[in-house]
ZADO-1210 file (C-alpha; in nm, 4 decimals, padded with zeros to 6 digits):
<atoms>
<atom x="01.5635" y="01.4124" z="-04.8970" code="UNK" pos="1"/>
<atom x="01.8935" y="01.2660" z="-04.7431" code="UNK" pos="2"/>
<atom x="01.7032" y="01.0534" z="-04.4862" code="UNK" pos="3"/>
<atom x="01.4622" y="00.8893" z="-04.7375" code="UNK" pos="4"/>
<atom x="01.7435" y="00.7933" z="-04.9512" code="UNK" pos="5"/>
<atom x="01.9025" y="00.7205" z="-04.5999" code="UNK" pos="6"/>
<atom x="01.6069" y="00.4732" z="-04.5351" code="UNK" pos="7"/>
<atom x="01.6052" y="00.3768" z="-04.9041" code="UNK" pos="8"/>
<atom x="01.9142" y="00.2118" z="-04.8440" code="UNK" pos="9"/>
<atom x="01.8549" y="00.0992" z="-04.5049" code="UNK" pos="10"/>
<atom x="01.5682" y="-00.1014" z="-04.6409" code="UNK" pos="11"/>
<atom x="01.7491" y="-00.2654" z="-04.9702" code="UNK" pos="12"/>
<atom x="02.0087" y="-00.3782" z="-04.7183" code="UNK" pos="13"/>
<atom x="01.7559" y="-00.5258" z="-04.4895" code="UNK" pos="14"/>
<atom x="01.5554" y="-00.7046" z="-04.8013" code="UNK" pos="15"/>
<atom x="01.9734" y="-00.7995" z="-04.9053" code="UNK" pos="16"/>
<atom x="02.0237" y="-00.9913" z="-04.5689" code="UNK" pos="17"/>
<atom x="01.6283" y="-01.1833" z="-04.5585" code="UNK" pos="18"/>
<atom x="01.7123" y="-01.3147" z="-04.8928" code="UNK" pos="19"/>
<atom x="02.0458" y="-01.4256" z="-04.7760" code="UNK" pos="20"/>
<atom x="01.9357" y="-01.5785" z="-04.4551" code="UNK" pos="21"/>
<atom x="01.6685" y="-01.7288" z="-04.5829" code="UNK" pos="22"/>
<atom x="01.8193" y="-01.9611" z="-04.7684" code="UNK" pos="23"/>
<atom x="01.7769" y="-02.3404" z="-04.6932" code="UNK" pos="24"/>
<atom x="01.5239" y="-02.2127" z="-04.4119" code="UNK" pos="25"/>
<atom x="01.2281" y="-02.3887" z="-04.3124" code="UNK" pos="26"/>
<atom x="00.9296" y="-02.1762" z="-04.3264" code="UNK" pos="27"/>
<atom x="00.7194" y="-02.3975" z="-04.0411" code="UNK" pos="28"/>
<atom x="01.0394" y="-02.2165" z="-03.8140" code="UNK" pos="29"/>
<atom x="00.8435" y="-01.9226" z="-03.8265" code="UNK" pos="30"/>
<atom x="00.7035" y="-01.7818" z="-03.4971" code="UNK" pos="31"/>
<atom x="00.4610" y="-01.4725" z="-03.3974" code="UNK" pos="32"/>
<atom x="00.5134" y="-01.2669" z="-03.0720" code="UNK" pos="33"/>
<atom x="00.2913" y="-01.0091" z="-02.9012" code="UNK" pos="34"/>
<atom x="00.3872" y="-00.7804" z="-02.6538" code="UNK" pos="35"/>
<atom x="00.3913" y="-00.4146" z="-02.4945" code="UNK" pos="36"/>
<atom x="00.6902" y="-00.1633" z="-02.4000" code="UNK" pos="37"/>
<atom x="00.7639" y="00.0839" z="-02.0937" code="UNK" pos="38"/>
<atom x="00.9917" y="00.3676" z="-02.2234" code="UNK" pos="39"/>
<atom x="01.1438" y="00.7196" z="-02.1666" code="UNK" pos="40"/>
<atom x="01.0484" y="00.9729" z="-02.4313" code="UNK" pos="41"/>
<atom x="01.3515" y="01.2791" z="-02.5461" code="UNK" pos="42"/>
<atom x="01.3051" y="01.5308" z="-02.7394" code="UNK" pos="43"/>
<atom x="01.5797" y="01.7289" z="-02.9685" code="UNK" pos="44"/>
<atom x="01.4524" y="02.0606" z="-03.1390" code="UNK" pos="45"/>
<atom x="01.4578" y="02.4077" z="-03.1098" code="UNK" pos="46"/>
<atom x="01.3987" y="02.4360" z="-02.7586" code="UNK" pos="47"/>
<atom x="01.5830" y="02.1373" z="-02.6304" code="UNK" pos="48"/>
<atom x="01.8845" y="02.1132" z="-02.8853" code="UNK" pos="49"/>
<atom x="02.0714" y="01.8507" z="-02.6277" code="UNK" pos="50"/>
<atom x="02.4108" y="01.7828" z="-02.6007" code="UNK" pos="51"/>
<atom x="02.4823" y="01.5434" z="-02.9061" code="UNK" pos="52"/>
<atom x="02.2926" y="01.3099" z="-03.1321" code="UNK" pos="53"/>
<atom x="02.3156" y="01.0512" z="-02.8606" code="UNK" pos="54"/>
<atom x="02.2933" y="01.2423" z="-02.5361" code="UNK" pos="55"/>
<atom x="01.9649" y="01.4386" z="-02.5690" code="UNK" pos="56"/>
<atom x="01.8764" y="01.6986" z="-02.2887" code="UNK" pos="57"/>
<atom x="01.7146" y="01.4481" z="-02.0377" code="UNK" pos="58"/>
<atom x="01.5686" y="01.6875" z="-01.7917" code="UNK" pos="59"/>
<atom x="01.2216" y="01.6621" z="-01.9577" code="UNK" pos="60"/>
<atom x="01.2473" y="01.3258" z="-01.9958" code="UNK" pos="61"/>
<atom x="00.8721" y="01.1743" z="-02.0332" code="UNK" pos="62"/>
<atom x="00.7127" y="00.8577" z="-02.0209" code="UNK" pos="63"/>
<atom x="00.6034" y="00.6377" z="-02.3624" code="UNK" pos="64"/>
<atom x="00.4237" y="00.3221" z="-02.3486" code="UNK" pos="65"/>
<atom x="00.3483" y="00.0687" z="-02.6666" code="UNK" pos="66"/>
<atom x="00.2026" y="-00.2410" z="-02.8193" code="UNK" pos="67"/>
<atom x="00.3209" y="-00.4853" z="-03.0948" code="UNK" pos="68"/>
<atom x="00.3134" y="-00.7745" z="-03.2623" code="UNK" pos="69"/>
<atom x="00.6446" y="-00.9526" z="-03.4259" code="UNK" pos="70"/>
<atom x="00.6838" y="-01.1949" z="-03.6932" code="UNK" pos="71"/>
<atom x="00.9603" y="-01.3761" z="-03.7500" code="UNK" pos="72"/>
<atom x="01.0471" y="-01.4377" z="-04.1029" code="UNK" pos="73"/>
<atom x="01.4013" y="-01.5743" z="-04.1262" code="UNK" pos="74"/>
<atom x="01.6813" y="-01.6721" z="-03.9336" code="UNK" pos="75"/>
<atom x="01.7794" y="-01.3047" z="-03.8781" code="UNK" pos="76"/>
<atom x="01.4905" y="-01.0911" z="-03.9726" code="UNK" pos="77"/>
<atom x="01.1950" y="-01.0262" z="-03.8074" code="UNK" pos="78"/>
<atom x="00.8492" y="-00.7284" z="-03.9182" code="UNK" pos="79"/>
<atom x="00.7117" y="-00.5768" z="-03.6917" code="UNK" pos="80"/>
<atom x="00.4074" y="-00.3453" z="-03.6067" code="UNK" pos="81"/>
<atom x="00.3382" y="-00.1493" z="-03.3408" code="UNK" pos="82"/>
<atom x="00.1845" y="00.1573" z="-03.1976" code="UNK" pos="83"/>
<atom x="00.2725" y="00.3978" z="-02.8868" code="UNK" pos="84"/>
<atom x="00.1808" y="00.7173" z="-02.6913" code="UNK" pos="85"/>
<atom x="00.4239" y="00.8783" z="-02.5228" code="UNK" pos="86"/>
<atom x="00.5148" y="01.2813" z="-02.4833" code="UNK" pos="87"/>
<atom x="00.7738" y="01.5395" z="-02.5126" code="UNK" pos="88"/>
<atom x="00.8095" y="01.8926" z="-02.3549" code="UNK" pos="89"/>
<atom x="01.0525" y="02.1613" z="-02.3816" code="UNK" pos="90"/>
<atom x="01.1048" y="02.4978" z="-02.2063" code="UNK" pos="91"/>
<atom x="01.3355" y="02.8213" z="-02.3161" code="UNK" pos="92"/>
<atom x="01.2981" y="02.9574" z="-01.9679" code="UNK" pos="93"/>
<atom x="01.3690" y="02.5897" z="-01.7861" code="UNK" pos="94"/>
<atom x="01.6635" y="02.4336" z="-02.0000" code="UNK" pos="95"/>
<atom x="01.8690" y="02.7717" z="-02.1444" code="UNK" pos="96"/>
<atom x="02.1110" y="02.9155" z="-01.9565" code="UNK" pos="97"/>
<atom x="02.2769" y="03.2733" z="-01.9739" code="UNK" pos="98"/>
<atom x="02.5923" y="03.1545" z="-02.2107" code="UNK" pos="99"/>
<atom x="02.6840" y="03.2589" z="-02.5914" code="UNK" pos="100"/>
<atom x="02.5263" y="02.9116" z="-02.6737" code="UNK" pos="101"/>
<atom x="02.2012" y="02.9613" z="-02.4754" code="UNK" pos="102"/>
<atom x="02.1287" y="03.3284" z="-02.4694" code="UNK" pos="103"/>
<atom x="01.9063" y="03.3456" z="-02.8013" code="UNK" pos="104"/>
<atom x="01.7082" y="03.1016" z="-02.6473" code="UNK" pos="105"/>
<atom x="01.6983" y="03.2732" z="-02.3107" code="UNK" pos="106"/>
<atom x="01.5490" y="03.5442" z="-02.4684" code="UNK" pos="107"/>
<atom x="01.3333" y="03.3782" z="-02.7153" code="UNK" pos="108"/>
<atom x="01.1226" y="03.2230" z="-02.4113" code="UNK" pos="109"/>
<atom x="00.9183" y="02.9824" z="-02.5508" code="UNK" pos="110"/>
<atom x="00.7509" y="02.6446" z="-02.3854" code="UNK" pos="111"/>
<atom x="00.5916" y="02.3726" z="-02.5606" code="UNK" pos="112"/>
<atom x="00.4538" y="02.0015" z="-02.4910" code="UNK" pos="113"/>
<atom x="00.3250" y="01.7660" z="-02.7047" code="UNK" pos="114"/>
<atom x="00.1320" y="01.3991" z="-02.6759" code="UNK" pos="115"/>
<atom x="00.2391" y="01.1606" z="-02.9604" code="UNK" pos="116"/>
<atom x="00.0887" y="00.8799" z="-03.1076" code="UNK" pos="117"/>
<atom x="00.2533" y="00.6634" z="-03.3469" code="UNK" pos="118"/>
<atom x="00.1845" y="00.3633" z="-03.5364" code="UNK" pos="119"/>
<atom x="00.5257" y="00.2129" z="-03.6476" code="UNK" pos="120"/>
<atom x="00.6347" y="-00.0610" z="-03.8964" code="UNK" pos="121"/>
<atom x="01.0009" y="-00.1444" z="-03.8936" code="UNK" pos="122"/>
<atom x="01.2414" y="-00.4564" z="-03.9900" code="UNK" pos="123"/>
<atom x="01.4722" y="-00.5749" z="-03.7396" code="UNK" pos="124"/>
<atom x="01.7634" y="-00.7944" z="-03.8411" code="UNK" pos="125"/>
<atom x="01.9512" y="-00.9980" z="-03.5598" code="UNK" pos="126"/>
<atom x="02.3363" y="-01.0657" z="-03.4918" code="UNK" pos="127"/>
<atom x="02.2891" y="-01.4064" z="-03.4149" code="UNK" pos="128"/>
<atom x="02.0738" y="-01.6524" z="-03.6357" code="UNK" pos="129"/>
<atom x="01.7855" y="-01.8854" z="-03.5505" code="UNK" pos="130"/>
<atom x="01.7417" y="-02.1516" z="-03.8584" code="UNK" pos="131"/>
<atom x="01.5695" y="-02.4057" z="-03.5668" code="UNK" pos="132"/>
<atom x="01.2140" y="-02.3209" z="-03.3807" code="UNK" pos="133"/>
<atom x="01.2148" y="-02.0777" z="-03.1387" code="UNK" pos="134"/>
<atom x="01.2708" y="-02.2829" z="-02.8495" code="UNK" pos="135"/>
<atom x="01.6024" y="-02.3114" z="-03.0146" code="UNK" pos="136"/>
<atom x="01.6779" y="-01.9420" z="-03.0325" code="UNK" pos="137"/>
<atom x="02.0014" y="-01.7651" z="-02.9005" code="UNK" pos="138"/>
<atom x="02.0062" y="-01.6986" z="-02.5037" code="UNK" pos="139"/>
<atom x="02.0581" y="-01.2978" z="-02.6097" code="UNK" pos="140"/>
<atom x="02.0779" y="-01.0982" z="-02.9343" code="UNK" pos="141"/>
<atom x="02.1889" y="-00.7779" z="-03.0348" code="UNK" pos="142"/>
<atom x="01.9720" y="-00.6255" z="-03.3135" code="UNK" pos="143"/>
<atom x="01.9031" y="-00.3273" z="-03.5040" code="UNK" pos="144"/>
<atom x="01.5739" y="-00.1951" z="-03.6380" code="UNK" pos="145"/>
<atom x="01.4482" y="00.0588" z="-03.9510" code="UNK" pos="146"/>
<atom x="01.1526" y="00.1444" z="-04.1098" code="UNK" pos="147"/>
<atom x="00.8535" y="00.3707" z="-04.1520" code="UNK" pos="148"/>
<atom x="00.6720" y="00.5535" z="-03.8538" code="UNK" pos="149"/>
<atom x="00.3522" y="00.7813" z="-03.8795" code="UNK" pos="150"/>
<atom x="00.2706" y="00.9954" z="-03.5928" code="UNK" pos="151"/>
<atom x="00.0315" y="01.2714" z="-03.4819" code="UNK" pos="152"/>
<atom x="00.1560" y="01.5784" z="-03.2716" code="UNK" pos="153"/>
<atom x="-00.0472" y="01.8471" z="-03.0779" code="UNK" pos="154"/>
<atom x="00.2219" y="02.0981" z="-02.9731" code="UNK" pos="155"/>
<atom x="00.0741" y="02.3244" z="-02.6444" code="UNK" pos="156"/>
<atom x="00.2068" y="02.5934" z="-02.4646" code="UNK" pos="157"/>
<atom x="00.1472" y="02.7886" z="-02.1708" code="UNK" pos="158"/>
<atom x="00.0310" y="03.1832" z="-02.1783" code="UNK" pos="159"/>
<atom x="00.2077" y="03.4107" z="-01.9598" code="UNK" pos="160"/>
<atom x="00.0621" y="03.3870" z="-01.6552" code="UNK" pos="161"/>
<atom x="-00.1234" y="03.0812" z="-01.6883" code="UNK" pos="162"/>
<atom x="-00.0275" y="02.6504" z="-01.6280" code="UNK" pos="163"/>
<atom x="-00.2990" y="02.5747" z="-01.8640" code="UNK" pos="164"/>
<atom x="-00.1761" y="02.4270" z="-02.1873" code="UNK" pos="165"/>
<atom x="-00.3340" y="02.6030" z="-02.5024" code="UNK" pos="166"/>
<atom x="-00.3244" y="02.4070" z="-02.8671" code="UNK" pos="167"/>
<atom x="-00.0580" y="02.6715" z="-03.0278" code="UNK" pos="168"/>
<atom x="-00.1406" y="02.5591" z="-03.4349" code="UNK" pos="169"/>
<atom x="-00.4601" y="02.7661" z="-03.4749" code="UNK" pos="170"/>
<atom x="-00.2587" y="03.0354" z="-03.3546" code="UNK" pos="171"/>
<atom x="-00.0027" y="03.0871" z="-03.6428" code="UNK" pos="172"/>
<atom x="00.2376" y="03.1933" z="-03.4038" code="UNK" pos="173"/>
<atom x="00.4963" y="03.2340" z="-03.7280" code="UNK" pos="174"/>
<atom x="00.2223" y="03.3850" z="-03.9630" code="UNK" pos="175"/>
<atom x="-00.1134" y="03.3160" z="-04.0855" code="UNK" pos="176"/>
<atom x="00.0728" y="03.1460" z="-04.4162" code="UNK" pos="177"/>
<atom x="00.3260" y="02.9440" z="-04.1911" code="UNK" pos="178"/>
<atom x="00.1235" y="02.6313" z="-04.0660" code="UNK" pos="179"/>
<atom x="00.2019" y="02.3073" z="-04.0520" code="UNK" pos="180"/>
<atom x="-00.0311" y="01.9469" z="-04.0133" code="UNK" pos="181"/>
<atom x="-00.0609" y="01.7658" z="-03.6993" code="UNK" pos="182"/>
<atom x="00.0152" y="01.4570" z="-03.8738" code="UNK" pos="183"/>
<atom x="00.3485" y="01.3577" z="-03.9598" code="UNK" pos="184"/>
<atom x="00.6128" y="01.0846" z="-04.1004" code="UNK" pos="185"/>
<atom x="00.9493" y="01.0070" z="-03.9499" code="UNK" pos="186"/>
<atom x="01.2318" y="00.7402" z="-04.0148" code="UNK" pos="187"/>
<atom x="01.2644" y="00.5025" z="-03.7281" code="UNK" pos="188"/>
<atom x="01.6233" y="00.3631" z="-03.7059" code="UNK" pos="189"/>
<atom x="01.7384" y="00.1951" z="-03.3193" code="UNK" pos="190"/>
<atom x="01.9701" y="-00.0441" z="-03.1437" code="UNK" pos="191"/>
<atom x="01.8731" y="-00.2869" z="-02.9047" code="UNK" pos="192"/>
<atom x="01.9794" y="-00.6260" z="-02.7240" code="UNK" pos="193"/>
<atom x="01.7259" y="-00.9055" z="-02.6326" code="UNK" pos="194"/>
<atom x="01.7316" y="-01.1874" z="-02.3694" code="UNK" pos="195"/>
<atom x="01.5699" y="-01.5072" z="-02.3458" code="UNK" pos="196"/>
<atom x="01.3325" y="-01.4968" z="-02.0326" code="UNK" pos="197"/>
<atom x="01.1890" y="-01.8253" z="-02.0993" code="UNK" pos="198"/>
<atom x="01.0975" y="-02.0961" z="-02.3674" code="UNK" pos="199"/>
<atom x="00.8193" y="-01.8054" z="-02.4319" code="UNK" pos="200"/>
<atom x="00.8972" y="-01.5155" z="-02.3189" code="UNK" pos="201"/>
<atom x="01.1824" y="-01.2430" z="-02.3959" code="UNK" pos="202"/>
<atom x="01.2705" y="-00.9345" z="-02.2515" code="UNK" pos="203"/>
<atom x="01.5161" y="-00.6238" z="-02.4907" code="UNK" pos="204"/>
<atom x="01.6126" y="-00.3110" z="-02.4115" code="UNK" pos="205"/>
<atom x="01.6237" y="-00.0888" z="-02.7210" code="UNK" pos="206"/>
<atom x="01.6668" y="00.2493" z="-02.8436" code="UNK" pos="207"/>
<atom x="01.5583" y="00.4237" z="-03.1121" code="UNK" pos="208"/>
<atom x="01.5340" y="00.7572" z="-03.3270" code="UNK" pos="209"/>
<atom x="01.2581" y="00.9168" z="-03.4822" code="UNK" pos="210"/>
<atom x="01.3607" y="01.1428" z="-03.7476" code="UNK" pos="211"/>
<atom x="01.0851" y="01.3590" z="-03.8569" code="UNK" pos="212"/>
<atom x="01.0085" y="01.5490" z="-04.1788" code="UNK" pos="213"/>
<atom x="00.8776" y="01.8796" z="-03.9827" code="UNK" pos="214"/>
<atom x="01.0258" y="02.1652" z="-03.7854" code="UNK" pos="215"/>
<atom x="00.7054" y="02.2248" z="-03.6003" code="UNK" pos="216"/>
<atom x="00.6909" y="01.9284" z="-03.3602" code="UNK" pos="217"/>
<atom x="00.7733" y="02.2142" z="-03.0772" code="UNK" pos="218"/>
<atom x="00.5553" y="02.4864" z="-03.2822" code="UNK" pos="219"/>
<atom x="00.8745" y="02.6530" z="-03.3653" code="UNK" pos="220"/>
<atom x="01.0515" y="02.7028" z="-03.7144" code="UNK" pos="221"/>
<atom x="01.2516" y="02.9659" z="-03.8708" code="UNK" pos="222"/>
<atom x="01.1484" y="03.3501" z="-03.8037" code="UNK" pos="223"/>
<atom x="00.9296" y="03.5450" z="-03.6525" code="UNK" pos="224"/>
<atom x="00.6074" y="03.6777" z="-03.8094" code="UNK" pos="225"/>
<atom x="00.4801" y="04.0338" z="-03.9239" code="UNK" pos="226"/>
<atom x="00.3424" y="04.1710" z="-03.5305" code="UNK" pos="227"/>
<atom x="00.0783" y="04.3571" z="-03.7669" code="UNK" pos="228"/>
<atom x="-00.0576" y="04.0004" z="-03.8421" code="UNK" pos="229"/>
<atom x="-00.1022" y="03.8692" z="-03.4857" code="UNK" pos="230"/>
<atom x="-00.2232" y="04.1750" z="-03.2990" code="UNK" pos="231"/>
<atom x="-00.4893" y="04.3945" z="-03.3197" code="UNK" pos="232"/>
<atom x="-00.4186" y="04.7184" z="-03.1215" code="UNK" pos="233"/>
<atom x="-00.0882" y="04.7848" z="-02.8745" code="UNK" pos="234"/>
<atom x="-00.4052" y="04.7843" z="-02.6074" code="UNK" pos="235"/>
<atom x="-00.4989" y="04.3655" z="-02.6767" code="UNK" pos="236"/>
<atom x="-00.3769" y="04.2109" z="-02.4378" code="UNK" pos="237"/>
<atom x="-00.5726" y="03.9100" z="-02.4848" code="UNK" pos="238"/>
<atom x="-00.4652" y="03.8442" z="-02.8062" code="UNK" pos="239"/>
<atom x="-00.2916" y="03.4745" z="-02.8053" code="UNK" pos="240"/>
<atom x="-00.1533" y="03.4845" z="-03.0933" code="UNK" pos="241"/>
<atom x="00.0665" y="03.7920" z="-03.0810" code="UNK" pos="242"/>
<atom x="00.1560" y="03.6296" z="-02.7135" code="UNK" pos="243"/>
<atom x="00.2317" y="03.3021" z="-02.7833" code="UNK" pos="244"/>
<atom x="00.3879" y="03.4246" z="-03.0825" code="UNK" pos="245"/>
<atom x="00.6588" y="03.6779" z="-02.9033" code="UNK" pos="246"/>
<atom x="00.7552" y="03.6163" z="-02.5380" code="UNK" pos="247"/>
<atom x="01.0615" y="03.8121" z="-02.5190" code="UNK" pos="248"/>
<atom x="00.9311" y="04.1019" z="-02.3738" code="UNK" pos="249"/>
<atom x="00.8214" y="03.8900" z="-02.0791" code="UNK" pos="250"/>
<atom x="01.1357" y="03.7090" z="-02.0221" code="UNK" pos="251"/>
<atom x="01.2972" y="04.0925" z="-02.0048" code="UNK" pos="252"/>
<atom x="01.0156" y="04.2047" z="-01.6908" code="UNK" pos="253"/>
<atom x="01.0371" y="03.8494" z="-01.5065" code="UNK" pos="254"/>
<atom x="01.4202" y="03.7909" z="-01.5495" code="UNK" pos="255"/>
<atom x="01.6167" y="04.0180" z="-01.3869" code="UNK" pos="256"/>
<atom x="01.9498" y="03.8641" z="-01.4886" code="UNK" pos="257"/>
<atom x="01.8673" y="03.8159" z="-01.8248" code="UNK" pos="258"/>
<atom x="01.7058" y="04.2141" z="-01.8024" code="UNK" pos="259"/>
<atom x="02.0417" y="04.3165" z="-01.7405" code="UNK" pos="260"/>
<atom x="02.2022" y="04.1854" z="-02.0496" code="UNK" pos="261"/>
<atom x="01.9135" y="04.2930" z="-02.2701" code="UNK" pos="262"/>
<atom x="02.0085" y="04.6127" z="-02.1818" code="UNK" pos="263"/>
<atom x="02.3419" y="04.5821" z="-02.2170" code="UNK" pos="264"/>
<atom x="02.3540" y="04.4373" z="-02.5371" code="UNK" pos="265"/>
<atom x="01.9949" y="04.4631" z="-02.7143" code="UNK" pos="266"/>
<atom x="01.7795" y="04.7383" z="-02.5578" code="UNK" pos="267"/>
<atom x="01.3751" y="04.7251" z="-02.5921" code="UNK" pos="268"/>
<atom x="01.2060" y="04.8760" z="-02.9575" code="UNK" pos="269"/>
<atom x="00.8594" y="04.9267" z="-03.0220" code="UNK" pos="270"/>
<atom x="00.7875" y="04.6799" z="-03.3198" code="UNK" pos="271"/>
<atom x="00.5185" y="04.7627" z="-03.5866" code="UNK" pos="272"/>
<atom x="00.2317" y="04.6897" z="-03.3366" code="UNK" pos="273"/>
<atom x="00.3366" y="04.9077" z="-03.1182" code="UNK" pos="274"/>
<atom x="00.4030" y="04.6615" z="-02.8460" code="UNK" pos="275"/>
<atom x="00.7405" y="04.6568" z="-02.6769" code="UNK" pos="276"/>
<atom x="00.9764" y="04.3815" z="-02.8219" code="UNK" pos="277"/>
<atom x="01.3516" y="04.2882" z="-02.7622" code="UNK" pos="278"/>
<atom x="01.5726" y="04.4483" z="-03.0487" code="UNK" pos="279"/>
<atom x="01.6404" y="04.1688" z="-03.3212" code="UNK" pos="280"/>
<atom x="01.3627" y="03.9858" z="-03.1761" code="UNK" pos="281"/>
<atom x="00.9762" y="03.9972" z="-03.2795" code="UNK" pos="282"/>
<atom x="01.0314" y="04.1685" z="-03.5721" code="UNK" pos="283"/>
<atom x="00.9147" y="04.0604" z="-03.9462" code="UNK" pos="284"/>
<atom x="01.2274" y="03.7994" z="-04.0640" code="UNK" pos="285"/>
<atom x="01.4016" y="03.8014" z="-03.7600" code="UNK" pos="286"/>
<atom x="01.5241" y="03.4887" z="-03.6489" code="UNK" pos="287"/>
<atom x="01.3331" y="03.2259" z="-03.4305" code="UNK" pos="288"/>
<atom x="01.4231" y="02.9039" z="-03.4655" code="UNK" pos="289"/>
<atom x="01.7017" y="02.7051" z="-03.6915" code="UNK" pos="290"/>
<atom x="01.5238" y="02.5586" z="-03.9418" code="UNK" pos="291"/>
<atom x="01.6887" y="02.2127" z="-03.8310" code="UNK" pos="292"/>
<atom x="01.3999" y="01.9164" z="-03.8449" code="UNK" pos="293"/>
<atom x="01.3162" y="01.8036" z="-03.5257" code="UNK" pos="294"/>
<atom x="01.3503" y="01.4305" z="-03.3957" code="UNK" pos="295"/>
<atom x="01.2787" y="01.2128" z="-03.0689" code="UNK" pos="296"/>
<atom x="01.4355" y="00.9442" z="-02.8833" code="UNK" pos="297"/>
<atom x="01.2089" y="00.6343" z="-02.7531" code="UNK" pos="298"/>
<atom x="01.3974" y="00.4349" z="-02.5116" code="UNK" pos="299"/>
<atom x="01.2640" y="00.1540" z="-02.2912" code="UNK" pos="300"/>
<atom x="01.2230" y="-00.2431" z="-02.2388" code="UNK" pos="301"/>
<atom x="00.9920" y="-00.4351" z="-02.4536" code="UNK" pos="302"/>
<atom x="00.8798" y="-00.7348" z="-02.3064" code="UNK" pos="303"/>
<atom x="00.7311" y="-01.0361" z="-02.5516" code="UNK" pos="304"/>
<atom x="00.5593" y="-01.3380" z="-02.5513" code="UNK" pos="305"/>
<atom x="00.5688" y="-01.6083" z="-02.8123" code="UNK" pos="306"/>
<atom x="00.2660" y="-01.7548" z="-02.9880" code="UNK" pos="307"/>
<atom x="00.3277" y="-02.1375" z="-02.9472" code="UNK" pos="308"/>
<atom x="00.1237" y="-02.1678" z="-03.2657" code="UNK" pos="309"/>
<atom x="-00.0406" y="-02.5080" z="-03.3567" code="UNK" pos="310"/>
<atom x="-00.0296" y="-02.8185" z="-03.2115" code="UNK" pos="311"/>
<atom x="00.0482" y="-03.1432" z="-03.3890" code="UNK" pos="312"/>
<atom x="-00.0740" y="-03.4543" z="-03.2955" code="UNK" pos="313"/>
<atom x="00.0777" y="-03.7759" z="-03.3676" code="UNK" pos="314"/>
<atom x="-00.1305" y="-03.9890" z="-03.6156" code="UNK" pos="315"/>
<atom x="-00.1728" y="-04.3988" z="-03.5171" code="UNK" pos="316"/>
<atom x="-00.2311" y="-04.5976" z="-03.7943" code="UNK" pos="317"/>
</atoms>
């Protein structure tokens, strides 16, 4: 609720500054660009909580690329549409380390990746004005962007044992009630500073932050399910669910570090299955994830070019 009042405002203050700048501006100013973008992909969740809002973990740093098409409306304000793929991954093992802070995740031991495609339609409002054509445009520009994005997710994970990447939603690795839908809104709100290549062409380096409206973007949430609704018998051990679902006993056997504080501190329960399980950890309510919404961070150069539009011919009388 706080971000869409967040964008709310964002976008009455964007509408505020197009009516301002647009007056006494020449509408035949306007200009179309096309173009595409090569970018870096974070993610920020449950397994990959990163440092701080701005300095996401960047050791699974993965590639985006996009298309889109600007219009330029008034001296400051441009719309734009445009759509990307890109993908983020995130690992318990890989990124947690053995500290207070990192522990629970340690332990937890989950892995998740996840292609997303978005289709994005944002305002961007420039520093410096244009009021001439765009041959007249500033040299370079800072700008910021918000808007609306819609995206679809397909969070994966790999079984123990295995580097094959299973879809982990038809599992209902929290529950057959907790589920979530592949398809998802998030507030798009960035920074970014263009240069003038050419009379045509221009070339910005922006970044900017998708905040979504799930928790499920890395398939994990807020607690751990019943075991009695993921496993059939202590002897299945081909049931995904129940191992997708729990992975702490595994981290205990492979981990012999981490084995040694388990038993220091936790010790090893039989949960209602009757499958072995890390105390505080597999059972119905206890905690998995931290309920926190998760976001990513699409950073990159766009490069565009500039429609030159019509040409007008002088008239001989």
């Amino acid at each position: 609720m706080k971000k869409l009042i967040l964008l709310t405002l964002l976008l009455l203050l964007l509408v505020q500054v197009g009516n301002l700048s647009a007056q006494g501006f020449n509408k035949k100013n306007r200009y179309t660009s096309i173009g595409g973008s090569i970018n870096a992909m974070n993610y920020v969740g449950d397994l990959d909580p990163g440092p701080s809002f701005l300095s996401p973990g960047i050791k699974f740093t993965r590639e985006n690329l996009g298309v889109e098409i600007v219009q330029r409306m008034w001296p400051r304000v441009s719309l734009r549409a445009s759509s990307a793929w890109g993908r983020v991954k995130g690992s318990d093992e890989q990124n947690a380390g053995y500290g207070p802070k990192d522990i629970h995740r340690r332990i937890r031991n989950a892995n998740f990746r996840s292609s997303i495609v978005e289709v994005k339609f944002d305002v961007i409002v420039d520093l410096w004005e244009n009021r001439g054509k765009f041959q007249k445009r500033p040299d370079y520009t800072p700008y910021f962007f918000g808007g609306i994005n819609y995206f679809h997710m397909n969070p994966k994970g790999t079984p123990p044992g295995s580097n094959n990447y299973i879809p982990l939603r038809p599992l209902h690795t929290e529950g057959p009630g907790k589920t979530y839908s592949l398809n998802q809104i998030a507030i798009p709100i960035g920074l970014g500073f263009r240069y003038k290549l050419s009379k045509q062409l221009d070339l910005a380096f922006e970044m900017g932050w998708r905040f979504t409206m799930t928790d499920y973007l890395d398939d994990v949430g807020s607690s751990y399910a019943d075991p009695t609704t993921l496993g059939s018998s202590p002897d299945d051990t081909l049931n995904l669910n129940y191992m997708m679902a729990n992975r702490t006993f595994e981290a205990y056997q492979n981990d012999p570090q981490l084995k040694a504080y388990i038993d220091a501190n936790n010790g090893i329960v039989t949960d209602a299955n009757g499958k072995h399980t890390v105390a505080g950890y597999g059972q119905s309510g206890d905690k998995r994830g931290d309920k926190n919404r998760d976001w990513y961070i699409v950073t990159g150069f766009h490069l565009t070019y500039i429609l030159p539009g019509k040409v007008i011919c002088p008239k001989f009388r």
